[in-house]
NULUM-797448 format. One record per residue: residue number from 0; y negated, x negated, z negated of N, C-alpha, C in turn. Coordinates in Angstrom, 1 decimal, decimal comma. Layout:
REM NULUM-797448
ATOM    nr      npy      npx      npz     capy     capx     capz      cpy      cpx      cpz
ATOM   NUM        Y        X        Z        Y        X        Z        Y        X        Z
...
REM end
This chain:
REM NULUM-797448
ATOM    nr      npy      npx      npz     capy     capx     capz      cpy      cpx      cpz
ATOM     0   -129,7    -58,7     16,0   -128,4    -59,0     16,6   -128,5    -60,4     17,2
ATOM     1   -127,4    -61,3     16,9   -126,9    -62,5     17,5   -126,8    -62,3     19,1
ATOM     2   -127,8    -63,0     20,0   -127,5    -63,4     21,3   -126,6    -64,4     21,7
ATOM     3   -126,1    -65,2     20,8   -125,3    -66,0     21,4   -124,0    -65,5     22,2
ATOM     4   -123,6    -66,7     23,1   -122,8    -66,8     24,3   -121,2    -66,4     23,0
ATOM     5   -120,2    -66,0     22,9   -119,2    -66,2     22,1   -118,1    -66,2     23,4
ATOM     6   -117,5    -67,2     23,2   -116,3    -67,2     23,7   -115,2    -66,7     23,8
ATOM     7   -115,0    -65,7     25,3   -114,7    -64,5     25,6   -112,9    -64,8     26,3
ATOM     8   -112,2    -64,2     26,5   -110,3    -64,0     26,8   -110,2    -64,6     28,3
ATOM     9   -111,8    -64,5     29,1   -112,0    -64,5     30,4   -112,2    -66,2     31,1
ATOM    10   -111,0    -66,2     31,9   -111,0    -67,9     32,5   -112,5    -68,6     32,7
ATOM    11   -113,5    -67,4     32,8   -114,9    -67,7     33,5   -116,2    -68,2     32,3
ATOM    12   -115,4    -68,1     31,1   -116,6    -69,1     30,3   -115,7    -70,3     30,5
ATOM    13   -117,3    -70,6     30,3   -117,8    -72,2     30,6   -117,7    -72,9     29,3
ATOM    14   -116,7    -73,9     28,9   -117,2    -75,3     27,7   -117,8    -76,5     28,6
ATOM    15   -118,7    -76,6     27,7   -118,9    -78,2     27,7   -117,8    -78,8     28,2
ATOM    16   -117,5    -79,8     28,7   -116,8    -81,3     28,5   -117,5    -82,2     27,6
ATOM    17   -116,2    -82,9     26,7   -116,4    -83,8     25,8   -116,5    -85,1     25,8
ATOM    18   -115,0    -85,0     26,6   -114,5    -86,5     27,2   -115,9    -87,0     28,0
ATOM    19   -116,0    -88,3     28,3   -117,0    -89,3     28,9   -116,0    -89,8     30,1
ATOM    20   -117,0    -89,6     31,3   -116,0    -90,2     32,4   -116,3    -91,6     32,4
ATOM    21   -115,4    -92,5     32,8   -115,5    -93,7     32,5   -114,7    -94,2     34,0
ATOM    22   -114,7    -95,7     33,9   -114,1    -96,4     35,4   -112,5    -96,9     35,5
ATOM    23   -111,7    -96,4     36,0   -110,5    -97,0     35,8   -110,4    -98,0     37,1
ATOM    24   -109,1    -98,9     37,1   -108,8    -99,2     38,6   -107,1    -99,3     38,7
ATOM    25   -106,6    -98,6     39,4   -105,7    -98,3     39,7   -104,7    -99,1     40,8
ATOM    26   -103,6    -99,9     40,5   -102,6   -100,6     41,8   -102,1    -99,6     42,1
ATOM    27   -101,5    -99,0     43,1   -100,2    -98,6     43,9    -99,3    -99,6     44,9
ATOM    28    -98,4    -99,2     44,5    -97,3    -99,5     45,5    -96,7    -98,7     46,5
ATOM    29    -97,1    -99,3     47,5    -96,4    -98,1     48,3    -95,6    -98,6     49,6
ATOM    30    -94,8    -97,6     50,3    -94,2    -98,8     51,6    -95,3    -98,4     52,9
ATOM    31    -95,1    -99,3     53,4    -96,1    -99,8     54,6    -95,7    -98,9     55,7
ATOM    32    -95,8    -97,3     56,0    -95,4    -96,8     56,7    -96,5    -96,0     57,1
ATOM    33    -96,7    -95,5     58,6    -97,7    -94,6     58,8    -98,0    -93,6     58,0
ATOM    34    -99,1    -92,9     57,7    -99,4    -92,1     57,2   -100,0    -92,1     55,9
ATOM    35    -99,3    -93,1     54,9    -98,7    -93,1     53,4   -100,7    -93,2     52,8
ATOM    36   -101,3    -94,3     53,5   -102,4    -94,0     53,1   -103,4    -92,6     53,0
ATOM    37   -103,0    -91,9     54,4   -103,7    -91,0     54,1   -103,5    -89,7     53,2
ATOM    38   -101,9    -89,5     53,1   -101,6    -88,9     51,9   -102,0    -89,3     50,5
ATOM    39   -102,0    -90,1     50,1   -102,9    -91,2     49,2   -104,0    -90,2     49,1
ATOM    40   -104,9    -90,9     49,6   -106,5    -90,5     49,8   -106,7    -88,8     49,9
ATOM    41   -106,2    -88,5     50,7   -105,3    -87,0     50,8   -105,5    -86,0     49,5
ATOM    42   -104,7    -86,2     48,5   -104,8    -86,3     47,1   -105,9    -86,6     46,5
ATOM    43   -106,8    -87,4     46,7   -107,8    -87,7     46,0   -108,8    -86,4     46,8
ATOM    44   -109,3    -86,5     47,8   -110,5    -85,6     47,8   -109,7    -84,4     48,1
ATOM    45   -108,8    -83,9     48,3   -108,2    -82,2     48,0   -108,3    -82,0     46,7
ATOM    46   -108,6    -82,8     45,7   -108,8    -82,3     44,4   -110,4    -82,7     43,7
ATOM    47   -111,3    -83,1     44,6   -112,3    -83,7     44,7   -113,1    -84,6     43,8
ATOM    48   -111,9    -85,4     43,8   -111,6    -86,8     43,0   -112,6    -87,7     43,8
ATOM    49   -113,3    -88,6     43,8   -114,3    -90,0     44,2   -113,2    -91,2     43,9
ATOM    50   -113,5    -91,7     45,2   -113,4    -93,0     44,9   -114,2    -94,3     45,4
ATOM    51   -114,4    -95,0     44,4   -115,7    -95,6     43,9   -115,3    -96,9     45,3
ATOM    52   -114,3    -97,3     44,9   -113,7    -98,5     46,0   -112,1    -98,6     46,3
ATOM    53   -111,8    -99,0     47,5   -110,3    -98,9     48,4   -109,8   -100,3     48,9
ATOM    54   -108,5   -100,9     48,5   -108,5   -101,6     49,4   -107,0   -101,5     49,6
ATOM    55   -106,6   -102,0     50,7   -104,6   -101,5     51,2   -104,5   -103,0     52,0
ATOM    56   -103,6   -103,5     51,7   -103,0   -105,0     52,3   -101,1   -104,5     51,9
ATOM    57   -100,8   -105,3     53,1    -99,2   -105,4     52,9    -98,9   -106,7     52,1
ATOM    58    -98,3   -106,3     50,7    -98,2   -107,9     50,0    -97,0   -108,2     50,1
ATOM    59    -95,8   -107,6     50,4    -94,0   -107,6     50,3    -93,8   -107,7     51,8
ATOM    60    -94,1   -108,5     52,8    -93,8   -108,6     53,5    -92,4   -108,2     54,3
ATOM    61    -91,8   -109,1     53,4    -89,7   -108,5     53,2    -89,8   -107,4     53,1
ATOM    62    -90,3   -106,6     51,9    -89,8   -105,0     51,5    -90,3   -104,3     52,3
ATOM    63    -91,5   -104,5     53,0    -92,7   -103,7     54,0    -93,5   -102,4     52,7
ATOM    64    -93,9   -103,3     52,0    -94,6   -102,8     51,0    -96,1   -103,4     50,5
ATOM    65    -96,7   -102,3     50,7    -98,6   -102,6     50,7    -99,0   -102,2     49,3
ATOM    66   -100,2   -102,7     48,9   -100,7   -102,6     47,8   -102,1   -102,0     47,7
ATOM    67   -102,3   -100,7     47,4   -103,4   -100,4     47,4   -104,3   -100,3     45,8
ATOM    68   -105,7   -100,8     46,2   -106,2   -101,1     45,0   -107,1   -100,1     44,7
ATOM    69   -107,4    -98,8     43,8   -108,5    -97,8     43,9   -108,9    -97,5     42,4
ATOM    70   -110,3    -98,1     42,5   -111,6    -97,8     41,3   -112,4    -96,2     41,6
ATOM    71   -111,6    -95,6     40,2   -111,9    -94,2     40,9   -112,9    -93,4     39,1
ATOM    72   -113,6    -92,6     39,2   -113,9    -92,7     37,9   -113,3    -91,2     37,3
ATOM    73   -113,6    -90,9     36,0   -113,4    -89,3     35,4   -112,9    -89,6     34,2
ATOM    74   -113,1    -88,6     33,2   -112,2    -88,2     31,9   -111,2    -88,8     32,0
ATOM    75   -110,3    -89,1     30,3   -109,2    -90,1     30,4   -108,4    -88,4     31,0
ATOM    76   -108,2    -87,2     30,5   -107,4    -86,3     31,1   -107,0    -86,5     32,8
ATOM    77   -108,6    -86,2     33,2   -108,4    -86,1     34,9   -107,8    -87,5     35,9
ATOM    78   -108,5    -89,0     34,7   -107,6    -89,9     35,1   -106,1    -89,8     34,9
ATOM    79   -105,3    -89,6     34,1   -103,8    -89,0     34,0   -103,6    -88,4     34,7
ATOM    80   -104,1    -87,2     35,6   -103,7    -86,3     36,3   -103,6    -86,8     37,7
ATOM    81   -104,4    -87,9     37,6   -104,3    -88,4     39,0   -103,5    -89,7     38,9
ATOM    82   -102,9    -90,4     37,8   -102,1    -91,1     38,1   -100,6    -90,6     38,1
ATOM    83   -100,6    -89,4     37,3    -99,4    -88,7     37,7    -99,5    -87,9     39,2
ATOM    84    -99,9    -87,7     39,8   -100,0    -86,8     40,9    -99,5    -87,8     42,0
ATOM    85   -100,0    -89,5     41,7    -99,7    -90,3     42,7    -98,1    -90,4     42,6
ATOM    86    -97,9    -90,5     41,4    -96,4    -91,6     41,4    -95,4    -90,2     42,0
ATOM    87    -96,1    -88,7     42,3    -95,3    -88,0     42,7    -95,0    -87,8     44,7
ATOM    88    -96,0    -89,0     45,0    -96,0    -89,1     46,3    -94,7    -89,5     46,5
ATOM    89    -94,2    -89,4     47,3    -92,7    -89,8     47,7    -92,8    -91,2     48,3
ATOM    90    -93,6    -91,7     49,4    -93,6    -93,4     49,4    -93,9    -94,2     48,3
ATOM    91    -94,1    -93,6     47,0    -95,1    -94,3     46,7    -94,1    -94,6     45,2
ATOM    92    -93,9    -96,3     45,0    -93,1    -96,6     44,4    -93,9    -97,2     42,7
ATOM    93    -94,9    -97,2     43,0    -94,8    -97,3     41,0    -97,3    -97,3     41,3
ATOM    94    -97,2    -96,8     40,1    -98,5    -96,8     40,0    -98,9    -97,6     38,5
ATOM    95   -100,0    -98,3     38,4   -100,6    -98,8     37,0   -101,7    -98,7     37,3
ATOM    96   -102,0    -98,3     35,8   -103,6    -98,3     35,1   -104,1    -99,7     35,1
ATOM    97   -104,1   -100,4     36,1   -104,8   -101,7     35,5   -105,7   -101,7     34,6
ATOM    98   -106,6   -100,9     33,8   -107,7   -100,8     33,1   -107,1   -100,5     31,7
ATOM    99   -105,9    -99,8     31,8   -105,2   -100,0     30,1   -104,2   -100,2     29,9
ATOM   100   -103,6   -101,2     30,9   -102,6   -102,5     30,4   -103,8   -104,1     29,9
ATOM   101   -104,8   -104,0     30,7   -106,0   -104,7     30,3   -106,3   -104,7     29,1
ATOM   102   -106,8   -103,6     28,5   -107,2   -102,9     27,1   -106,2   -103,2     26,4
ATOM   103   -104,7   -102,6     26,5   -103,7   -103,5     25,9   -103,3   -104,2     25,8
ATOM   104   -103,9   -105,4     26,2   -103,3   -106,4     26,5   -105,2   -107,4     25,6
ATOM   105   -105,5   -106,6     25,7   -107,3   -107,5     24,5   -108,0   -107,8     25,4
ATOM   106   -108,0   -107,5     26,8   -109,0   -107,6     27,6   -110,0   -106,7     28,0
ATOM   107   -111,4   -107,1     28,2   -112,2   -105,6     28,5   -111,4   -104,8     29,9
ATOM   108   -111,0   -105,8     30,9   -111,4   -105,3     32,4   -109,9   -106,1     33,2
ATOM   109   -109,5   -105,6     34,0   -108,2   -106,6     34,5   -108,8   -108,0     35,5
ATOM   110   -108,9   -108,8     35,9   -109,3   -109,2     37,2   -109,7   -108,8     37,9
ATOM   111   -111,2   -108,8     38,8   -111,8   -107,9     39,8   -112,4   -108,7     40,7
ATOM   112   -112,1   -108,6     41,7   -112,9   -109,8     42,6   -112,8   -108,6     43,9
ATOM   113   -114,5   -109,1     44,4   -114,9   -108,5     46,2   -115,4   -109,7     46,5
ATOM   114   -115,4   -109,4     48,3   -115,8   -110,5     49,1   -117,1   -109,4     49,6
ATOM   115   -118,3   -110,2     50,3   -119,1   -109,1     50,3   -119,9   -110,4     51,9
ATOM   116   -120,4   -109,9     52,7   -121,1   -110,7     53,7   -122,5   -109,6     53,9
ATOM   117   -123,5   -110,7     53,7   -124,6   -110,5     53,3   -125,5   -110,9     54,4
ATOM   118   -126,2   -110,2     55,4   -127,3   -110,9     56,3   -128,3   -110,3     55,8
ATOM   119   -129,4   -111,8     55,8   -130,7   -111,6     55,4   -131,6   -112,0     56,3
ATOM   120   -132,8   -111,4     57,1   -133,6   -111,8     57,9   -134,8   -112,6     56,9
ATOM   121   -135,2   -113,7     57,6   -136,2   -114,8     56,6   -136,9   -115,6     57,2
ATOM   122   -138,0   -115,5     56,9   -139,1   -116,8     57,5   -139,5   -117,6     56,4
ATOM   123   -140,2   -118,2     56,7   -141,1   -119,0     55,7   -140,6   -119,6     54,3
ATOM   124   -141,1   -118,7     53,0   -141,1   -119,0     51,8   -140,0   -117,6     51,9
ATOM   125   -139,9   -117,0     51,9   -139,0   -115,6     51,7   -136,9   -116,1     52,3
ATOM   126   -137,2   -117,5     53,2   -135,9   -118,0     53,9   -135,7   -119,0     52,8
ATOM   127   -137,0   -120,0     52,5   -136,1   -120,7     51,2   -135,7   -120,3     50,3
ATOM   128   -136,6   -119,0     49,8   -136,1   -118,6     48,5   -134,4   -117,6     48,4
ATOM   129   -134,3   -117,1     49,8   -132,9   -117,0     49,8   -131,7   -117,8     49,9
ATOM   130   -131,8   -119,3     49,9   -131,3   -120,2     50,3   -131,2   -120,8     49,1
ATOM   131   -132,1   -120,6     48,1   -132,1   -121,3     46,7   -131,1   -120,2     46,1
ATOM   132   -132,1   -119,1     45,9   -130,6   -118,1     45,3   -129,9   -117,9     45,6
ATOM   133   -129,1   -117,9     47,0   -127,4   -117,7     47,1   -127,0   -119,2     47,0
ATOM   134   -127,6   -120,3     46,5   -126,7   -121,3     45,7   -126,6   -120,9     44,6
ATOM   135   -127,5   -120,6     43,6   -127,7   -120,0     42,3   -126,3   -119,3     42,5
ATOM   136   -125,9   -118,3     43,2   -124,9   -117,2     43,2   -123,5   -117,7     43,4
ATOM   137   -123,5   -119,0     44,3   -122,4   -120,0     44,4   -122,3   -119,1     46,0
ATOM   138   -123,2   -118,6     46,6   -123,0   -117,8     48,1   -122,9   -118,9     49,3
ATOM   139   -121,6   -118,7     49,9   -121,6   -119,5     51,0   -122,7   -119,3     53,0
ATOM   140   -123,2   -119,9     53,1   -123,6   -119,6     54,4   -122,9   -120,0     55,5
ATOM   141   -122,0   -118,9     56,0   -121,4   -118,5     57,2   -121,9   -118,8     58,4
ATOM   142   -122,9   -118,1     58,5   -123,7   -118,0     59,9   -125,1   -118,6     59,6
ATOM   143   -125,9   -118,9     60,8   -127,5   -118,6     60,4   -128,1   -119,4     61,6
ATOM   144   -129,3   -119,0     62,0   -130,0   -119,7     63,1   -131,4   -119,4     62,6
ATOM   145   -132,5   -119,3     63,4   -134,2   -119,5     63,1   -134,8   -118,3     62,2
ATOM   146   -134,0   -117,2     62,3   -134,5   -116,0     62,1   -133,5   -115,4     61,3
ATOM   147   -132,3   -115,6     60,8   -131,4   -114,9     59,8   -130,4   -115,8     59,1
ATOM   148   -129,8   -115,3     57,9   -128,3   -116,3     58,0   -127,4   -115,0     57,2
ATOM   149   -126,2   -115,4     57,4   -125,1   -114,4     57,0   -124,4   -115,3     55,5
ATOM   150   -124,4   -114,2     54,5   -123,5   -115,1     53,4   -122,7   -114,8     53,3
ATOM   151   -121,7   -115,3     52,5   -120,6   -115,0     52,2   -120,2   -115,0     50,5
ATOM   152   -120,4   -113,9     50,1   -120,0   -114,4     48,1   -118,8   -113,4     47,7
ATOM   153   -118,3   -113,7     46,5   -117,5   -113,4     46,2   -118,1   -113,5     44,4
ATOM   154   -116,7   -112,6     44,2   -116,8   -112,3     42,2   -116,9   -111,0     41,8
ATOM   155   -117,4   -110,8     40,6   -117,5   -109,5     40,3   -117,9   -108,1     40,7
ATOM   156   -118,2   -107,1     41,0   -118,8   -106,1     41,6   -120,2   -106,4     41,1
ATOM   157   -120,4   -106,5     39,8   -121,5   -106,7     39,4   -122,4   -107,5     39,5
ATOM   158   -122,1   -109,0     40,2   -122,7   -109,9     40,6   -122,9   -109,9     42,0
ATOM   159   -122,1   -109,2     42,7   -122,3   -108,4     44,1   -123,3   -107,6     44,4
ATOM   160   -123,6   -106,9     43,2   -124,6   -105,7     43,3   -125,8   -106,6     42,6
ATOM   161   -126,1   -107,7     42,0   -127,2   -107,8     41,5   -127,4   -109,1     42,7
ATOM   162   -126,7   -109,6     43,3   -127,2   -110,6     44,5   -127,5   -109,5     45,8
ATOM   163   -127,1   -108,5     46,1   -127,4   -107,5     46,9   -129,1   -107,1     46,7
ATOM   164   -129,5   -106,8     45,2   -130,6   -106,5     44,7   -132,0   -107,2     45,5
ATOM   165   -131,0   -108,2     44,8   -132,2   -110,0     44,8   -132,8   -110,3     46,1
ATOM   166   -131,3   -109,6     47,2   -132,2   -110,3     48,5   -132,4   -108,8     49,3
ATOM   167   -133,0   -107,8     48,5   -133,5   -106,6     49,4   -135,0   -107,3     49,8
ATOM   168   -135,8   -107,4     49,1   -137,4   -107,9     48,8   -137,5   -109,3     49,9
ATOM   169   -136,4   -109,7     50,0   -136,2   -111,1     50,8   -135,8   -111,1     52,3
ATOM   170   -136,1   -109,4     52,7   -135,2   -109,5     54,1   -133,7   -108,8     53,8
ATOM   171   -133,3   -108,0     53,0   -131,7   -107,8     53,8   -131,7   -106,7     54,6
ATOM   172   -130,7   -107,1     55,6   -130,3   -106,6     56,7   -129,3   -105,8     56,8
ATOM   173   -128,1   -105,9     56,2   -126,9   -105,4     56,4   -126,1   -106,0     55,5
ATOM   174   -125,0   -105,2     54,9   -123,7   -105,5     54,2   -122,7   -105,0     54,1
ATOM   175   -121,9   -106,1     54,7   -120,3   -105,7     54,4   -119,2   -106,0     53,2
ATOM   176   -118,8   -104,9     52,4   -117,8   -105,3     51,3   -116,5   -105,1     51,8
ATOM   177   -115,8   -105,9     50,7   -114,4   -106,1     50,7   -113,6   -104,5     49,9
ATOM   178   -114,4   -104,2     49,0   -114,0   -103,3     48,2   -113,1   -104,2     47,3
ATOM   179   -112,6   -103,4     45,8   -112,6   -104,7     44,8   -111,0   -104,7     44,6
ATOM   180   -110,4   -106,3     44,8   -109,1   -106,3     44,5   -108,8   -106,6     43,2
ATOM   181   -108,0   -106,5     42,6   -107,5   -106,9     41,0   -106,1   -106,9     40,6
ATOM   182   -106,1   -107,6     39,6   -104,9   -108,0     38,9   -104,6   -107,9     37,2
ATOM   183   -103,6   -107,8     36,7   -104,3   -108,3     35,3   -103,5   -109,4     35,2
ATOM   184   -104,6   -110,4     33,6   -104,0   -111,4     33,2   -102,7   -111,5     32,9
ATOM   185   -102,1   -112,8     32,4   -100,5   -112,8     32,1    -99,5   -112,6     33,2
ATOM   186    -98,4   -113,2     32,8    -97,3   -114,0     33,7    -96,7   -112,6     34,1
ATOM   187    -96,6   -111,4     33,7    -95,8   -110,0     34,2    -96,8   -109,4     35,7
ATOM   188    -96,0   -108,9     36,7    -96,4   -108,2     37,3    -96,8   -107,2     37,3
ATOM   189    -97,1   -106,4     38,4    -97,4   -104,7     37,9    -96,0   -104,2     38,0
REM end
C-alpha cells in the first residue's frame, strides 16, 4: 500500500509554496493626521507582514500630506494583498509598487538611498585604516576627537551594509539608519 500524504477536502493539508518571496518597496500617500501611521503599520503586523525598513516625512506641505516609504518582503500574491489592503485605509490616498513601475519602466530597482551615522572607536593603525576607508566609501566625518569619530554616508542599503561590515573588526560602536527613501526614475510622479 501507497503511504503517501494525498491531498485531502480538509483546510489542514499543507502545500508547499511556490512563489519566491522577494523585496518590494512601497510609496504611500497619506494625510498627515494623528494616528494614520499607526493604522499603516497596524495592518502590517495584524497580518504578520515584516517590514524590512520605514520611513514617514510630510512632503505636501499645502495638502498636509506625508509620504511613507516601506521595503517589505513576500510572494508576489501576499505583496498584492498588501498593497491592496493599504489603498483600503481611508487616509490613505494612492499607493505604488515602486519595484514594478521600475521593472516597467527597464530598471532593476527604483532609486534607493539611506543616510546611516556610523561611530567607530580607534587607535593606532585600526583609526587610520578607518579613515582611509570611509574615504574609499565617500563617508563624511561629522564628529571625532582622540578616541572615536562619527560618520556620516549615504547610498545604497547595500553599501551601508558592506561599510557597516568593514568597520566592525575596526571598532564599531553604534549605528544609526535613516531607513531607505526612494523614488523611481523619469519626469512622472507616483
Amino acid at each position: 500500500m501507497n503511504a503517501q500524504l494525498q491531498p485531502t477536502g480538509s483546510a489542514y493539508f499543507i502545500t508547499k509554496e511556490t512563489q519566491v518571496a522577494e523585496t518590494r518597496t512601497l510609496a504611500v500617500l497619506v494625510d498627515n493626521e494623528p494616528g494614520v501611521l499607526a493604522r499603516v503599520i497596524g495592518l502590517f503586523s495584524g497580518r504578520g507582514y515584516n517590514i524590512d525598513s520605514l520611513t514617514v516625512s510630510e512632503t505636501e506641505h499645502e495638502r498636509h500630506l506625508s509620504r511613507i516609504t516601506i521595503v517589505t518582503r513576500g510572494t508576489g500574491h501576499v505583496l498584492q494583498q498588501i498593497k491592496h489592503q493599504l489603498e483600503r485605509i481611508v487616509p490613505v490616498h494612492r499607493v505604488v509598487d515602486l519595484s514594478i513601475v521600475a521593472d516597467e519602466r527597464g530598471h532593476d530597482r527604483p532609486m534607493e538611498r539611506e543616510l546611516a551615522l556610523v561611530k567607530v572607536r580607534g587607535q593606532g593603525e585600526d583609526r587610520v585604516e578607518a579613515l582611509r576607508l570611509a574615504d574609499a566609501f565617500r563617508a563624511q566625518v561629522i564628529d571625532a576627537n582622540t578616541e572615536h569619530f562619527i560618520f556620516e554616508i549615504t547610498g545604497r542599503v547595500s553599501k551601508i551594509e558592506q561599510f557597516i561590515a568593514i568597520m566592525k573588526p575596526l571598532g564599531l560602536v553604534e549605528v544609526c539608519r535613516t531607513g531607505v527613501a526612494a523614488m523611481n526614475r523619469g519626469p512622472e510622479g507616483m
